[in-house]
C-alpha positions as CSV (number, residue, x, y, z in Angstrom):
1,X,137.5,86.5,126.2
2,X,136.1,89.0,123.6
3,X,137.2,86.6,120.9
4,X,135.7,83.2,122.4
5,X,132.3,85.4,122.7
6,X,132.5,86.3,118.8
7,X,133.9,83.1,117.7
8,X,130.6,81.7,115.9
9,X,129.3,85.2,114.4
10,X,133.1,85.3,113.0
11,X,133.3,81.9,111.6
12,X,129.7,81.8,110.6
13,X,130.4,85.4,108.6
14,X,134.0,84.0,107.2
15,X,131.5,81.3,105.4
16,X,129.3,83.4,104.0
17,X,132.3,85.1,102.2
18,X,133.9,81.9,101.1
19,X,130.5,81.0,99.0
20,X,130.5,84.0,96.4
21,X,133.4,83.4,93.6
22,X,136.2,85.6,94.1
23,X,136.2,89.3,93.2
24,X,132.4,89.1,92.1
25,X,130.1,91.0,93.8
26,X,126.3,90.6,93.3
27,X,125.8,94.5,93.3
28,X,127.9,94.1,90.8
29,X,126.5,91.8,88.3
30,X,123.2,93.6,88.9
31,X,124.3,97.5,88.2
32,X,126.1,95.9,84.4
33,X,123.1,94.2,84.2
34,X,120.3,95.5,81.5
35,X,117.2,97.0,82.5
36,X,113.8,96.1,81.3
37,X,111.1,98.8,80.4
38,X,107.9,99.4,79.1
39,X,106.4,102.1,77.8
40,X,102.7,102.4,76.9
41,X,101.0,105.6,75.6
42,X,97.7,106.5,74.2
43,X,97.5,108.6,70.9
44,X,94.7,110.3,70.1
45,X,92.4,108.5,67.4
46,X,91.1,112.4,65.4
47,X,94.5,112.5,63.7
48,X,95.2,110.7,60.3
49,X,96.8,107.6,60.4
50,X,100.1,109.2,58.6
51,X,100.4,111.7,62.0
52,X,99.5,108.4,63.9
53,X,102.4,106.3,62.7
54,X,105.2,109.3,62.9
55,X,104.1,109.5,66.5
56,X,105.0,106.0,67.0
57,X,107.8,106.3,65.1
58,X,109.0,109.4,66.6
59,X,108.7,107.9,70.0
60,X,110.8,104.9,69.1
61,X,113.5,106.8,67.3
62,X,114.1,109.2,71.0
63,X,114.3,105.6,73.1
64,X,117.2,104.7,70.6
65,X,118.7,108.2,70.8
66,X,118.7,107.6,75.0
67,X,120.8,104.5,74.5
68,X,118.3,101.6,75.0
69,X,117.9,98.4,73.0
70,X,114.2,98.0,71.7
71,X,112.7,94.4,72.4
72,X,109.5,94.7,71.1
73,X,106.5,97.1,69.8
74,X,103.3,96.3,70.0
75,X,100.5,98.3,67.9
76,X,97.4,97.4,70.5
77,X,94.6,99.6,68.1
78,X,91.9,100.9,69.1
79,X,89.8,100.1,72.3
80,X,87.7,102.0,74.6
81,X,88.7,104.3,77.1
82,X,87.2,103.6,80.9
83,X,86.5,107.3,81.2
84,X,86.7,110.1,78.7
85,X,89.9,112.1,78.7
86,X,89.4,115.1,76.9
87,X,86.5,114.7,75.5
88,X,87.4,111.4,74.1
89,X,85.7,107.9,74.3
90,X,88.7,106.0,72.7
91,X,92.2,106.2,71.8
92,X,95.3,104.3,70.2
93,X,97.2,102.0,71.8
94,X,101.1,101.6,71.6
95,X,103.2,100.1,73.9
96,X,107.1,99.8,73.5
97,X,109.5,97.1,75.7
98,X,113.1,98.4,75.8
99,X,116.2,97.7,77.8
100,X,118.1,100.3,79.3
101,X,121.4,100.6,81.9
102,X,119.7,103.1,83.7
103,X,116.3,104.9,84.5
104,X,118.4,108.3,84.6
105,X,117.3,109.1,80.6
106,X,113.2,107.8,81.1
107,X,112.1,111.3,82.8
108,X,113.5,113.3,79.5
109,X,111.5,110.9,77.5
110,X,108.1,111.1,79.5
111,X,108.7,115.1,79.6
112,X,108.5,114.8,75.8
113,X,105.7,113.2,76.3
114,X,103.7,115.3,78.3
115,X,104.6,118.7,76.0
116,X,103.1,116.5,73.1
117,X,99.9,117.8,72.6
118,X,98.7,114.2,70.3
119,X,99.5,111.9,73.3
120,X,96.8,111.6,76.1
121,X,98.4,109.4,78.6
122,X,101.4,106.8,78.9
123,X,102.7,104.9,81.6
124,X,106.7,103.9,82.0
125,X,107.2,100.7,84.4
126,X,110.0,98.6,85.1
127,X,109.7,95.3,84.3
128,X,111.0,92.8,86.8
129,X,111.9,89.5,85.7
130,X,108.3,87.9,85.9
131,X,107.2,91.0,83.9
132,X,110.2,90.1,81.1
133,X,109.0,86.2,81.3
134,X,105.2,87.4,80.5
135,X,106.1,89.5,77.9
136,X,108.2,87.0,76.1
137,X,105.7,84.4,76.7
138,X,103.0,85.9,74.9
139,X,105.0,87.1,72.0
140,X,105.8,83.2,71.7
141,X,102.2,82.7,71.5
142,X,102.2,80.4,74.9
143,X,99.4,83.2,76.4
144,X,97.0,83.8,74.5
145,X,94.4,87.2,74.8
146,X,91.8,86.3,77.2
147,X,88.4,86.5,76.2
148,X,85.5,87.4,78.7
149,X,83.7,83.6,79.5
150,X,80.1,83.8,79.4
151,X,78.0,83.0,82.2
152,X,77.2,79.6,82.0
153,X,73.5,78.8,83.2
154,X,73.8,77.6,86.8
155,X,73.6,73.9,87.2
156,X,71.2,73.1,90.2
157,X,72.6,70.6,92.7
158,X,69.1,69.0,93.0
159,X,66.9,67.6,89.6
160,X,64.6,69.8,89.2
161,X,60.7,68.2,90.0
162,X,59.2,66.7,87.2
163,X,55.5,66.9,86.7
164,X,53.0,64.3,88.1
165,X,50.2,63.6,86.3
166,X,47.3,63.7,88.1
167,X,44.9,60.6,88.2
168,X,42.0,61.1,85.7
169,X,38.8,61.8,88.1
170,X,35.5,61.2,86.2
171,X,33.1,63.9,87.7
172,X,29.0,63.0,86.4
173,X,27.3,65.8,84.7
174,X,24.3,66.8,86.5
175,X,20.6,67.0,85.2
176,X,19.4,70.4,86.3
177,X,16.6,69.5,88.0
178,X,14.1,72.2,88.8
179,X,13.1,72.6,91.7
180,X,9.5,73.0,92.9
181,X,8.7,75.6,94.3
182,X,5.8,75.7,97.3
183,X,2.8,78.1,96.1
184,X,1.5,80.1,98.6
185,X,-1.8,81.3,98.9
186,X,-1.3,84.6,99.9
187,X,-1.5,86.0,96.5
C-alpha cells in the first residue's frame, strides 16, 4: 500500500535524476568554478605620486601571491570624498577585478589593508554574474560614464497667454476752466 501512496513522488523524483548528465553534479561545476572579485580602495592623495603607484602596485603583487587571476585595474583618480575621513576632502581611487577559487585568502588581504596606514578605506565584493557582465561591458566601451543631465526648463502643457493689445481710447484734453467763484459781501 505504502508504495501505491509514493508512487508519483518516486517516479516524479526518478525524473528529476534522469535530466542532469551522468556523474555531474551542479555543486560541482560551481565549487571548480572561478570566482569573481573586486577590490576598491582609497589612497590617500598627500603622498607623492611614486608612494602612490607602489601602493597600487604593492596591492596587486599580494592578490597574485594569494593565487587569483587579475582581470582588470582601473586607476579612477581623483574625486571628492562625500564626508571627510581623516581630515580629508578627497582621495585616490583604485579598484582591482580578480578571480579567485575561494574567498578563504581575501580576509589576509583586507588585514593588510587596514594595518596600512596610506589606505583610507576599500571595499571587497563578490561579483555575481551580472556584476562580471557590467564590468566587461564597460571596459568594451558599450557603457559609457554617465554624466549628470541638466534640468531642462519645464515645458508647460498649456501655451502660455500672449498679450492683447488694448484698443487705442482717445481721451480729450480738458481746458481748465476756472471756476467763478461767488463774492460775498461779508468782507
Amino acid at each position: 500500500m505504502f508504495f501505491y501512496l509514493c508512487r508519483p513522488f518516486l517516479t516524479f523524483f526518478s525524473f528529476t535524476t534522469r535530466l542532469q548528465p551522468s556523474g555531474v553534479c551542479r555543486l560541482q561545476n560551481q565549487a571548480n568554478a572561478m570566482r569573481h572579485y573586486e577590490l576598491t580602495f582609497i589612497v590617500d592623495p598627500v603622498l607623492s605620486n611614486e608612494d602612490i603607484q607602489s601602493v597600487r602596485q604593492t596591492y596587486e603583487d599580494q592578490v597574485k601571491k594569494l593565487g587569483a587571476t587579475i582581470v582588470h585595474v582601473d586607476d579612477i583618480g581623483l574625486k571628492q570624498l562625500a564626508y571627510p575621513i581623516n581630515k580629508r576632502n578627497s582621495g585616490i581611487y583604485f579598484t582591482i577585478e580578480f578571480m579567485a577559487e575561494t574567498g578563504e585568502a581575501i580576509s589576509s588581504l583586507e588585514l593588510s589593508m587596514r594595518r596600512d596606514e596610506r589606505i583610507m578605506r576599500f571595499l571587497t565584493i563578490a561579483l555575481d554574474k551580472f556584476g562580471v557582465k557590467y564590468n566587461e561591458d564597460k571596459r568594451n566601451g558599450l557603457i559609457r560614464r554617465t554624466q549628470r543631465m541638466r534640468r531642462k526648463p519645464a515645458k508647460p502643457d498649456m501655451p502660455s497667454p500672449v498679450a492683447v493689445k488694448a484698443p487705442d481710447v482717445v481721451i480729450p484734453e480738458v481746458d481748465e476752466v476756472e471756476a467763478e467763484v461767488p463774492v460775498t459781501d461779508e468782507e
